[in-house]
C-alpha positions in Angstrom: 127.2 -59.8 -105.8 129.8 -60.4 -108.8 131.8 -57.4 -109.6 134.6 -56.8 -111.5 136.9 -53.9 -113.1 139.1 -53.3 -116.4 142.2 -52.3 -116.0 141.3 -49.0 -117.4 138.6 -48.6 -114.6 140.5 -49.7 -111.8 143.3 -47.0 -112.7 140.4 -44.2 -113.0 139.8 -45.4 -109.2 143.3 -45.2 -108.5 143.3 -41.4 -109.3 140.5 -40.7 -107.3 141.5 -42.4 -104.0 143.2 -45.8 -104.8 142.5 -49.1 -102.7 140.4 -47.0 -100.5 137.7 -46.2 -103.2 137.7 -49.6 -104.4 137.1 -50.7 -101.1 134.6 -49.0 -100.3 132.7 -49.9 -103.5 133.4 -53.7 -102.5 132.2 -53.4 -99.0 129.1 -51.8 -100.4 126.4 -53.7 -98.6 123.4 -55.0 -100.1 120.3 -53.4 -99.3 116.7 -52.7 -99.5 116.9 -49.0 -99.3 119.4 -46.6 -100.9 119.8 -43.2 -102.7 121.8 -42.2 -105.3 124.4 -39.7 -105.2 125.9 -37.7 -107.9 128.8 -40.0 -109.9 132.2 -38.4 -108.9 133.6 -36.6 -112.1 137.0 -35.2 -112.4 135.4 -31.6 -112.6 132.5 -31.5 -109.9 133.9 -30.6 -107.1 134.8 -27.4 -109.3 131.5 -26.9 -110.6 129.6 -24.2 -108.6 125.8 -26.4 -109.4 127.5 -29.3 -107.9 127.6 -27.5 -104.2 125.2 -28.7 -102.2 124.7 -32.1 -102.2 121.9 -33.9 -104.9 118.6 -34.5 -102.8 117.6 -37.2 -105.4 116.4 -40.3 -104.7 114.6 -43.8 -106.2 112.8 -45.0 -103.0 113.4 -48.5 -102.5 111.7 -48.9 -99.1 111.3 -51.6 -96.7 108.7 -53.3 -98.6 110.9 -54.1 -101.5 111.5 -57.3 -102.4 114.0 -59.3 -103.8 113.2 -61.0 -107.5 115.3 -62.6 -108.2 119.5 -63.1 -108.8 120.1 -64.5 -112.3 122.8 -62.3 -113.6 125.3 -62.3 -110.3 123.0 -59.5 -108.9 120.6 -58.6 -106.8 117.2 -57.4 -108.6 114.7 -55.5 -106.2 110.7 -55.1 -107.0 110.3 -51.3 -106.2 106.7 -50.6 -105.2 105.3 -47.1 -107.3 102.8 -45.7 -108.5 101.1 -43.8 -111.5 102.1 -40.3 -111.4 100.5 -37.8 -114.4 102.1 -36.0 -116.9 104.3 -38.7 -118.2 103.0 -38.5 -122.3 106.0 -37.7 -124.4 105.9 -34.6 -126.8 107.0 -34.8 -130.1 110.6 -35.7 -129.0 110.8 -37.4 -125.8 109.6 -36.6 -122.4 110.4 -32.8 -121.3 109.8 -30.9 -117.9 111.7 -29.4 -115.6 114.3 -30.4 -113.6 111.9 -30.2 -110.3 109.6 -32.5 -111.5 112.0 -35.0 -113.2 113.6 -35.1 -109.1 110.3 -36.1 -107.8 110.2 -39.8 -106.1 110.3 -42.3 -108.7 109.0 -39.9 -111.6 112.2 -40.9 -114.1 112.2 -44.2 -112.7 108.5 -44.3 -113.6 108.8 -43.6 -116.9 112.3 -45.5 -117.7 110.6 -48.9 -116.7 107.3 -48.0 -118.2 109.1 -48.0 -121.9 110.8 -51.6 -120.6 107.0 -52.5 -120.0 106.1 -51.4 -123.1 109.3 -53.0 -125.6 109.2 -57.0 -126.4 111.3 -58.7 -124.4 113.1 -59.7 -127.6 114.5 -55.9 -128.0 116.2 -55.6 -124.9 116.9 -59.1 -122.8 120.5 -59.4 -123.4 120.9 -56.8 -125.6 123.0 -53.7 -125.9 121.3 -50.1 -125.5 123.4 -47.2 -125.4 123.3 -44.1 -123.3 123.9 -40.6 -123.6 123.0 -36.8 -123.0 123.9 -33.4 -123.7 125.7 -32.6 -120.3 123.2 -30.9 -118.6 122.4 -30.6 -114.9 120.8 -33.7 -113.7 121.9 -35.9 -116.7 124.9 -37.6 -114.1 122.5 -38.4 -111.5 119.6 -39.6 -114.7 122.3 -41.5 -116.1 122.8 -43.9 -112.9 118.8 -44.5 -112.4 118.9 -45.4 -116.3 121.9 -48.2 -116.1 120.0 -50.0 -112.7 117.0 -50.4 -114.4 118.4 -51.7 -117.8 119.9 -54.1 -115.8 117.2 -55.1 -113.3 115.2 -55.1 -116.5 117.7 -57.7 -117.8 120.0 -55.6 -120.5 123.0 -56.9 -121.1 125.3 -53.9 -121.4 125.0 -50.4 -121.2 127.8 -48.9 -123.6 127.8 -45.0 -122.2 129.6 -42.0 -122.9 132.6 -40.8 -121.4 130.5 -38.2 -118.1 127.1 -39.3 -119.8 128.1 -36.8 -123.0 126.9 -37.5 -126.2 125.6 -35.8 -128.5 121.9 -37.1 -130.4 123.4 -37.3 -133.4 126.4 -39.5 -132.7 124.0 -41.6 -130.5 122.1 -42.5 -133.6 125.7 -43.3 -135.1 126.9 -45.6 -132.3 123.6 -47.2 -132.5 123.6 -48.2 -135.7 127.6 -49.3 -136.1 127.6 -50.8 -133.2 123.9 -52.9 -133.8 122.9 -52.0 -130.6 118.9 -52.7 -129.6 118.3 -48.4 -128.8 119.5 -46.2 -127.0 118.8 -43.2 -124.1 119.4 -39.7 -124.6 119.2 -37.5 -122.1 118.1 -34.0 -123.3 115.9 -31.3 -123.6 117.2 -30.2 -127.0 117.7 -26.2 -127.2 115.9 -25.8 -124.2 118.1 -24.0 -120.8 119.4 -26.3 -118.3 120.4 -25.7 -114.5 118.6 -26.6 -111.1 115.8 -24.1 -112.6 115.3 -25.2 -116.0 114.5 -28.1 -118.1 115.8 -31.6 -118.4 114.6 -34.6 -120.6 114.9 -38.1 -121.7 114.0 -40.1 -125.4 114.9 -43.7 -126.7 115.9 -44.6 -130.0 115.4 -47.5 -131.7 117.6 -49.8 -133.5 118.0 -48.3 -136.7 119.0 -45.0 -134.1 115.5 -43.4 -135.1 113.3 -41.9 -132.5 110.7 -44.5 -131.1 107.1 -44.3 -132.9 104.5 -43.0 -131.6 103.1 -46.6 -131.4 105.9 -47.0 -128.3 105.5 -43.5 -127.0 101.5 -44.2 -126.7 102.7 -47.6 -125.0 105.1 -45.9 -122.4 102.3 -43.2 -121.7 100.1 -45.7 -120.7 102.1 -47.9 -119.0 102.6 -44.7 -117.1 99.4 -45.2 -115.9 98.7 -48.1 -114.7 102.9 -48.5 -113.4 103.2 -50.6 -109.9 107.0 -51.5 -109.6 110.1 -50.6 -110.9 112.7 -53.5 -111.3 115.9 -52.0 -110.2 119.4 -53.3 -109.6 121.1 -53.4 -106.7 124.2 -52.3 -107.9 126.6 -49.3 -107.0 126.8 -46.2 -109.3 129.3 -46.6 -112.0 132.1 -44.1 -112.4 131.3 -42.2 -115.9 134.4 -40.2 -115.7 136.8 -42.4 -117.4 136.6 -44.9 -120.0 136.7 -48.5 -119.6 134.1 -51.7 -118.8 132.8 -52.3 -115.1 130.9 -55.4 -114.8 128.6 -56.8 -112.4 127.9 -60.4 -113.0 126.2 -60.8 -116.6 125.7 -57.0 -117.1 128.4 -54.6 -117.7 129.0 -50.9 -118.4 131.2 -49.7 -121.2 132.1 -46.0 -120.9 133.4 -45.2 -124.6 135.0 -41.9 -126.2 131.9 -39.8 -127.4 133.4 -38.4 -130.2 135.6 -41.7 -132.0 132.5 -43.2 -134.2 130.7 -40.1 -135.1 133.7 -39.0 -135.8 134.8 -41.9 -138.7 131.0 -41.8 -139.8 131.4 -37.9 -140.6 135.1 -38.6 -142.4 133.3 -41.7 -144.7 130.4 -39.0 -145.7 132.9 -36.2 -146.4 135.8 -34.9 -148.2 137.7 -34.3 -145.3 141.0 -33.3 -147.4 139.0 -30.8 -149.4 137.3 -29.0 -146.1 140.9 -29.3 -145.0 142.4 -27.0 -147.9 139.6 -23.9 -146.8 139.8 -24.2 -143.4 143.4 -24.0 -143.3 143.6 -21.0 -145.5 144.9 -17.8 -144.0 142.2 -16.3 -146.0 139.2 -18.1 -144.6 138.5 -16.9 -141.7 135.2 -19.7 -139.8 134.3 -19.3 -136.1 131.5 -22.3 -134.7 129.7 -21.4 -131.4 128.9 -24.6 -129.3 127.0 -22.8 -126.8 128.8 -24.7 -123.9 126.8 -26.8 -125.2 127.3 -31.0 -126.5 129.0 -29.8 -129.8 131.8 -28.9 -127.2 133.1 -31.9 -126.9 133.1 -32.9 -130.7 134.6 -29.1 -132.3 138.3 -29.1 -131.0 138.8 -32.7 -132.4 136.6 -32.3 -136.0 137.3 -28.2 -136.9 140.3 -27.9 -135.0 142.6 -31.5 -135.2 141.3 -32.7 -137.9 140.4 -30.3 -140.5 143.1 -27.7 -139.8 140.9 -24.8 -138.2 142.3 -22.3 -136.0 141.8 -23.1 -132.0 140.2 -19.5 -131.8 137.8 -20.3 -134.0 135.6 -22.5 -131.6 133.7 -20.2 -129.3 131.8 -21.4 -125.7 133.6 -24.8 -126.5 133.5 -26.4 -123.1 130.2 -27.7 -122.3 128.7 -26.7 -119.0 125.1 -28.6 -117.0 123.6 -24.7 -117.3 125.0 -23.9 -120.6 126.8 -21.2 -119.4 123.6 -19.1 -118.1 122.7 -19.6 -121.6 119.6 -20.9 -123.7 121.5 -23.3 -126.1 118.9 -22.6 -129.1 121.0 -21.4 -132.3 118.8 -18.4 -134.2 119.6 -14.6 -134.3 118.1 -14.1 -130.8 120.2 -16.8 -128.6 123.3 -17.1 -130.6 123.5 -13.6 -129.5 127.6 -14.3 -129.3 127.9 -15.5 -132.8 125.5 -12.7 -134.5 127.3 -9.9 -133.1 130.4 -11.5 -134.5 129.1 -12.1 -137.8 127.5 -8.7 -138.1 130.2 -6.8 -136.9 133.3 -5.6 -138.0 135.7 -7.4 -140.3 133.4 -10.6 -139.7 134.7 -13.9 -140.4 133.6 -15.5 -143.7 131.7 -18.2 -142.1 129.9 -18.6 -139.2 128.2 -21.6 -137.3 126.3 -22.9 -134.3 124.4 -25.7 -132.6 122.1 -26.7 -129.8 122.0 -28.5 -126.4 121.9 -31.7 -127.8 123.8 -31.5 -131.3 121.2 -32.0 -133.7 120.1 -28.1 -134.9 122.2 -25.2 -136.7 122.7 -22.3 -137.4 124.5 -21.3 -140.9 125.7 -17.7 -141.4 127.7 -15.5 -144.0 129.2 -12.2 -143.4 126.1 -10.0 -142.0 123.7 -12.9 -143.6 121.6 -15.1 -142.3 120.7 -18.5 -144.1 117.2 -19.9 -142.8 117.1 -23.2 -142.5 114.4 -23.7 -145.1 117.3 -22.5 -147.9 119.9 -23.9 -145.8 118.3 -27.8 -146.6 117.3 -26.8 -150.1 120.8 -25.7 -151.3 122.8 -28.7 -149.2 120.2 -30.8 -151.5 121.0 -28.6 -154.4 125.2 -29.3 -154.2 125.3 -32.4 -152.5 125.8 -34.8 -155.6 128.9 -32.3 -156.4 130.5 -31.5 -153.1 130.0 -34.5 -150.8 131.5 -37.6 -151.3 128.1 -39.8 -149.6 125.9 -38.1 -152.5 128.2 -39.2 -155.7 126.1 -42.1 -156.4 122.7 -39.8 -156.6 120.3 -39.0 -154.5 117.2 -41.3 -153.2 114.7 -38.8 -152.4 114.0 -35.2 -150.5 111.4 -34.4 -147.5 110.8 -31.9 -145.4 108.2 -31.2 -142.7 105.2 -29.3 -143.2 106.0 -26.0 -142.0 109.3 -25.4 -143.4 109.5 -23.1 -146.7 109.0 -24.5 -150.5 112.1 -24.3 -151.2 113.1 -27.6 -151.2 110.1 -29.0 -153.0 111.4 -26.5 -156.5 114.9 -28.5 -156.0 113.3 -31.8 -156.0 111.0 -30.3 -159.2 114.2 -29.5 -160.9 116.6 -32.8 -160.3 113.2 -34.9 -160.9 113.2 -36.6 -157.4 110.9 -38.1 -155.3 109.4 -35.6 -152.3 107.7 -35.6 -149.0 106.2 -33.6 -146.6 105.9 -35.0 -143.6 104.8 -33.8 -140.0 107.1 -31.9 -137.9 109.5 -34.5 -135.7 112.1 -36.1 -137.4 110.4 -39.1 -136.4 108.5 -39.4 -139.2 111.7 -39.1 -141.7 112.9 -42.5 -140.1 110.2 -44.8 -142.4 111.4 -43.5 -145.7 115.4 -43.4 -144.8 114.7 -47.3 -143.8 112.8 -47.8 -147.3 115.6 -46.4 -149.5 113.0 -43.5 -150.2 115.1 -40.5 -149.0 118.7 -39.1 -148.2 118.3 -36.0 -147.6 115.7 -33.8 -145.5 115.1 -30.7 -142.9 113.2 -28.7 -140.8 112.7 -25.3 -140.2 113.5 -25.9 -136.7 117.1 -25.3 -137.3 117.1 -29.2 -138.4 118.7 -30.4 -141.8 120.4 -34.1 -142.1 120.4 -37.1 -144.3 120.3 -41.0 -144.2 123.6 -41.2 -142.4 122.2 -41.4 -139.4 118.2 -41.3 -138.0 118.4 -38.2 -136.4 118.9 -34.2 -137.3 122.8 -33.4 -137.4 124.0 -29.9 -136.7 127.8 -30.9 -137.2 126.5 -32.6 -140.7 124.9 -29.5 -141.5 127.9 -27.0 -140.8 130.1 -29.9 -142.7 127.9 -30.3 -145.9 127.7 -25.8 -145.8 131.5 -26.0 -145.5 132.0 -29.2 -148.2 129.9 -26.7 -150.8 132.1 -23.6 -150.0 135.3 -25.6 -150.4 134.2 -27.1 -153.6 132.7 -23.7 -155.1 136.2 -22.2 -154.2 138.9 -25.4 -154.9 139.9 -23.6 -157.9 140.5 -20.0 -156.0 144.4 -18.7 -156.4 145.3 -17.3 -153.1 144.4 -13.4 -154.0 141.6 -14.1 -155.3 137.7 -13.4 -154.2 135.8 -16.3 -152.9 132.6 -17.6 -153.3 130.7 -16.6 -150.4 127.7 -17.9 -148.4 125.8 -15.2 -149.7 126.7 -15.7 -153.4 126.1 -19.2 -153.0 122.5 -18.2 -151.4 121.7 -15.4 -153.9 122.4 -18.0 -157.2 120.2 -20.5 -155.8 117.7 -17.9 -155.4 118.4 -17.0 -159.2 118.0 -20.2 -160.2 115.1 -21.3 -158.0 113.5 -18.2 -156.8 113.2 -17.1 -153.2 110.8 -18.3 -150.6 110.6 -15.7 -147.9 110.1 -16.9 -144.8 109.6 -16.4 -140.4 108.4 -18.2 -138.0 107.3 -16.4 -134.9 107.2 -18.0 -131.5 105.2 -17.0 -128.4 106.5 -19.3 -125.6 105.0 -20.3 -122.3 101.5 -19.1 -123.4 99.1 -20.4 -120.8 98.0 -23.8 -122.1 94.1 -23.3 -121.8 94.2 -20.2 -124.3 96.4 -21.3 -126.3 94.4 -24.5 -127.2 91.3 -22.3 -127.5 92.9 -20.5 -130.1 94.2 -23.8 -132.1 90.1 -25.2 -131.8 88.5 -21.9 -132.9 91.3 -22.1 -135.9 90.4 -25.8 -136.7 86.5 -24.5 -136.8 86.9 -21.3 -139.2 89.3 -24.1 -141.4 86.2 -26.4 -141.9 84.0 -23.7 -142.9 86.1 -21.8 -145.5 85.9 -22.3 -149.1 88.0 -22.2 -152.2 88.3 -18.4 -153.5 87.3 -16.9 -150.1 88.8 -13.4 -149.6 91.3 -13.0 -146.6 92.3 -9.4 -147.2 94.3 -9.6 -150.9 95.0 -13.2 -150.5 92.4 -15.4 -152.1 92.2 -19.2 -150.6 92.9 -22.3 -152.4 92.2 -24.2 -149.4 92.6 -24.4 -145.4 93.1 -27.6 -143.6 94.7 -29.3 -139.9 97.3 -31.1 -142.0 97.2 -35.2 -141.2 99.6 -37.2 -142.8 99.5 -40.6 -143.6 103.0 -42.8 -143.7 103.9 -44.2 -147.4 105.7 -46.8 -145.8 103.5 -48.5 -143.0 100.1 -46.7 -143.5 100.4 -45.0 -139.9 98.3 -41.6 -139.6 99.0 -38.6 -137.8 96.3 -36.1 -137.2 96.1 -32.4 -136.4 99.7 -31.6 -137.2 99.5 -28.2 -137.7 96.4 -25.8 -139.2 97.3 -24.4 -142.7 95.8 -21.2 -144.8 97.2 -21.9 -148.3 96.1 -19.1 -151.5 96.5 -19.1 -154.6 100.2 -17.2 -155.3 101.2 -20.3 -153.1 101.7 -17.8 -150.0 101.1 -19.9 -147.0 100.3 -19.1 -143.0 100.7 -21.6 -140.5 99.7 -22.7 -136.8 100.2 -25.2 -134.3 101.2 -26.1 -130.7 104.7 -27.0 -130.5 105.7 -30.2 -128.7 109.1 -29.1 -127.3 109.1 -27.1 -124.5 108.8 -28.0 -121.1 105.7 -25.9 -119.4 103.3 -23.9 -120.7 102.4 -23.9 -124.7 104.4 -22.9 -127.4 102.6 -21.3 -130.6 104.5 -21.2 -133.7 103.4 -19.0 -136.3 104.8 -19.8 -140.1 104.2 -17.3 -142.7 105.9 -17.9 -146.2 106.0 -16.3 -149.9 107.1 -16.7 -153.1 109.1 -14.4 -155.1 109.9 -15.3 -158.5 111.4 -12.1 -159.5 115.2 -11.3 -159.0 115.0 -7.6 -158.5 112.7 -8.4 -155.0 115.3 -11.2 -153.6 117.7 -8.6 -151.3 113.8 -7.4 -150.1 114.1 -7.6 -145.9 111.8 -10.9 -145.6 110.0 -9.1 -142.4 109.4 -6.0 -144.2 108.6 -8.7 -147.9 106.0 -10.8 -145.2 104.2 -7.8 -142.9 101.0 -8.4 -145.0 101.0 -11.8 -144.5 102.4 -11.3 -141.1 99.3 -8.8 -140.0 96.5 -11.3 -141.6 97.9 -14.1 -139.3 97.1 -12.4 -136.1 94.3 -11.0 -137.5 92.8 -14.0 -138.4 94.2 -16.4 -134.8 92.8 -13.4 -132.7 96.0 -14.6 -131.2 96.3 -11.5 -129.0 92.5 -12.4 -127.4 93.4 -15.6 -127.0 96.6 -15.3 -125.1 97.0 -11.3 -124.3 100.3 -12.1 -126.1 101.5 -8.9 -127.9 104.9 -10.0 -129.1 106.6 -12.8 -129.9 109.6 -14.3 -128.0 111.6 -15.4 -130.6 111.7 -13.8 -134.6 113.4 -16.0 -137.3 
């Protein structure tokens, strides 16, 4: 077996037990059975998850056999079979960490997507490889580099411990023309031993694969007998440098360095600079010892001037800190009491596991995200230097607020609502038919890159600040986030929106629920009563692509009246067990006197016909909801 070391790497075994640990990585012999163990990181020892030792394991058993050596290796045939529950959700495959440990089930599904790719998007190729630093993602990471290679990849270019972020694995994809990419996550879902864990690919232009690939993988799934695995030994992630073996090699990179010059090319760096490093602006981001962790110190704090305080949770941690890294009022719980307390800082921000969802608040004000994406789309030709030239287009997915569709009515551009996952942005970013788009989901980003961008969002919010205040003496009041919010509403009207989530529902009634809905929508008619709401029409939204004709059905079942007022259902394809139901209720207020309304107390008649009408309480015995935003 051909193996060799950079300098780099070979001084990163040096500090971890010199000669001896390269020796024994040499003498490693080559076998037909092995486990792997957790990669040896510079923290684990210190990390109280990391105590007992990692029972997981890719069985490669005595009837293994070898395929082949071509690239300076060996490649073993690892006999498997089909296990269930492999279909990806709308972003990736997501359980928990239990079942993702289970003989072969990651392997399983890793070499079912290389079953299900042309040989021509991998063989040879580069993929890259990253995750939001959760438990399991070290261990993930090694079964995920032997297969690419047994598979016949020709590098694996990785972040520095397996960290980062989605949104800067988009980036690397794309500057580096790389063939996809891994990222292991479970989004703003918790991680630990207990919790969830998660895994997605990305295609070349750094956009989630289609559901044409994740309908392959699933039933490649199915029908799976061997897993072609490389012999090789795990690779050190914890310092960066190249380790090859033969043809294939491993690049552990900085996670930070290309996102980083991608977000400086989009934005005015010098003017975010001359706020942030104002006495008088006072800006605290929570990274929820999360992914963002690892990107705030050098972007907020080294580069644009912020104060080191101002990062909270910075460090990220495999269990995020006993946390649940999912930034809204109810889980941001350190960064709400800090912007609704006392003396608050002018500007507060957050993101998830994984780096791709925000938060954006104001002194005691919360921005949903359904404004949030409307007013970044509103500014962005002004503020941010990526925008100058004009904008392409606006989207947002079906169950986000209107808002955004009276900003594209205004600046006369092209719009589109698409189904929820940002998956389906990816065709009209690649057409030249958008730039900038968002979710209610906490999601907001633009053609950049191909994937939601929480750092993008807190950078365009503070890029619209800075310019609204660039003409401020010092002594003088600044533009706010709320004044900011509360002009757009004067100029656009408000849309007053919540979402309520009931997680973990018990999968059979939840469904019921969703196919008695889909019933009473194909019965209703135009003017039927619902309370004081008249109907314009009810539908399970399907959505067919502009760009390649693709359909998507039941995406969500819709109640839409005549004031525009709008009430929402579906399943949500994120979590990990059980079923989500999201609930999306939304109005239109015109008038100005009726904007600084509470939106729960502005919705409750709206809120009260939607469980009226679900009969969500029969269906589940669900009385409140888990999460209000």
């Amino acid at each position: 077996m051909a193996f060799s070391l950079t300098v780099e790497s070979a001084l990163c075994l040096h500090s971890q037990g010199g000669r001896t640990a390269i020796n024994n990585i040499l003498s490693r012999p080559s076998s037909c059975s092995f486990s792997l163990l957790p990669s040896q990181s510079v923290n684990s020892q210190k990390n109280p998850l990391r105590s007992s030792p990692s029972i997981f394991t890719v069985k490669a058993s005595s009837s293994s056999s070898t395929l082949t050596e071509p690239q300076g290796f060996t490649i073993k045939s690892v006999p498997t079979e089909p296990i269930e529950g492999q279909k990806t959700g709308t972003s990736g495959l997501r359980k928990k960490v239990k079942v993702f440990m289970q003989e072969n089930y990651l392997a399983n599904w890793i070499q079912a997507l290389f079953s299900s790719l042309p040989p021509e998007d991998y063989n040879n190729g580069l993929l890259v490889l990253g995750g939001d630093g959760r438990y399991f993602n070290r261990e993930a990471a090694q079964v995920i580099i032997k297969i690419a290679a047994g598979n016949g990849v020709g590098k694996i270019l990785v972040g520095k411990d397996g960290i980062m972020s989605t949104p800067a694995v988009s980036a690397v994809i794309r500057k580096r023309k790389a063939n996809g990419g891994f990222i292991m996550s479970a989004s703003h879902n918790p991680g630990g031993p207990e919790y969830d864990w998660g895994i997605k690919f990305n295609y070349s232009s750094g956009q989630p694969a289609p559901e044409s690939i994740t309908d392959k993988i699933y039933g490649n799934t199915l029908s799976i007998s061997e897993i072609k695995m490389a012999d090789i030994p795990d690779v050190d992630l914890s310092c960066v440098g190249i380790t090859t073996f033969g043809n294939f090699s491993v690049e552990v990179v900085d996670p930070v360095g290309d996102y980083m010059d991608l977000m400086e090319r989009v934005f005015d760096f010098q003017l975010i600079r001359s706020l942030l490093s104002q006495s008088y602006f006072r800006f605290t981001y929570d990274a929820m010892h999360a992914v963002t962790g690892a990107y705030a110190k050098p972007i907020f704090v080294e580069k644009l001037a912020a104060s080191p305080d101002s990062i909270l949770n910075g460090i990220p941690l495999e269990d995020f800190g006993h946390g649940h890294p999912d930034p809204n009022l109810t889980y941001a719980k350190d960064l709400v009491d800090i912007m609704y307390g006392e003396n608050a800082p002018d500007f507060g921000a957050a993101s998830d596991g994984d780096g791709d969802r925000n938060m954006i608040l104001g002194q005691s004000f919360f921005v949903t995200p359904s404004d949030s994406v409307a007013i970044i789309a509103a500014n962005a030709q002004a503020a941010i230097p990526y925008f100058h030239s004009g904008i392409k287009g606006l989207a947002r997915s079906m169950p986000t607020s209107g808002a955004l569709d009276r900003v594209a009515e205004k600046l006369d551009l092209p719009f589109f609502e698409v189904p929820t996952g940002w998956k389906f942005f990816g065709n009209l970013m690649d057409s030249e038919k958008l730039s900038i788009c968002g979710e209610e989901s906490f999601g907001t980003g633009s053609d950049h890159i191909r994937e939601k961008d929480g750092i993008w969002a807190v950078l365009a919010w503070l890029s619209i600040i800075a310019y609204r205040n660039k003409d401020k003496k010092p002594g003088e009041k600044l533009v706010s986030v709320s004044d900011v919010v509360k002009e757009h509403w004067a100029t656009y009207g408000r849309n007053f929106f919540s979402r309520y989530d009931y997680e973990e529902c018990e999968s059979d009634g939840a469904n019921k629920m969703m196919e008695y809905l889909r019933d009473l929508v194909s019965k209703n008619k135009t003017g039927e009563k619902y309370g004081d709401y008249a109907l314009r029409y009810a539908d399970d939204f399907a959505y067919k692509d502009p760009v390649d004709g693709s359909v998507a059905l039941k995406q969500g079942v819709r109640f839409v009246f005549m004031d525009g007022s709008r009430i929402i259902f579906r399943l949500s394809g994120t979590g990990s067990a059980g079923a989500t139901i999201r609930i999306y209720i939304e109005q239109f207020e015109p008038d100005v006197s009726k904007h600084d309304m509470d939106a729960q107390a502005a919705l409750k008649p709206l809120i009260d016909l939607a469980l009226s009408v679900s009969k969500l309480q029969e269906f589940t015995g669900r009385e409140e909801p888990t999460v209000i935003t």
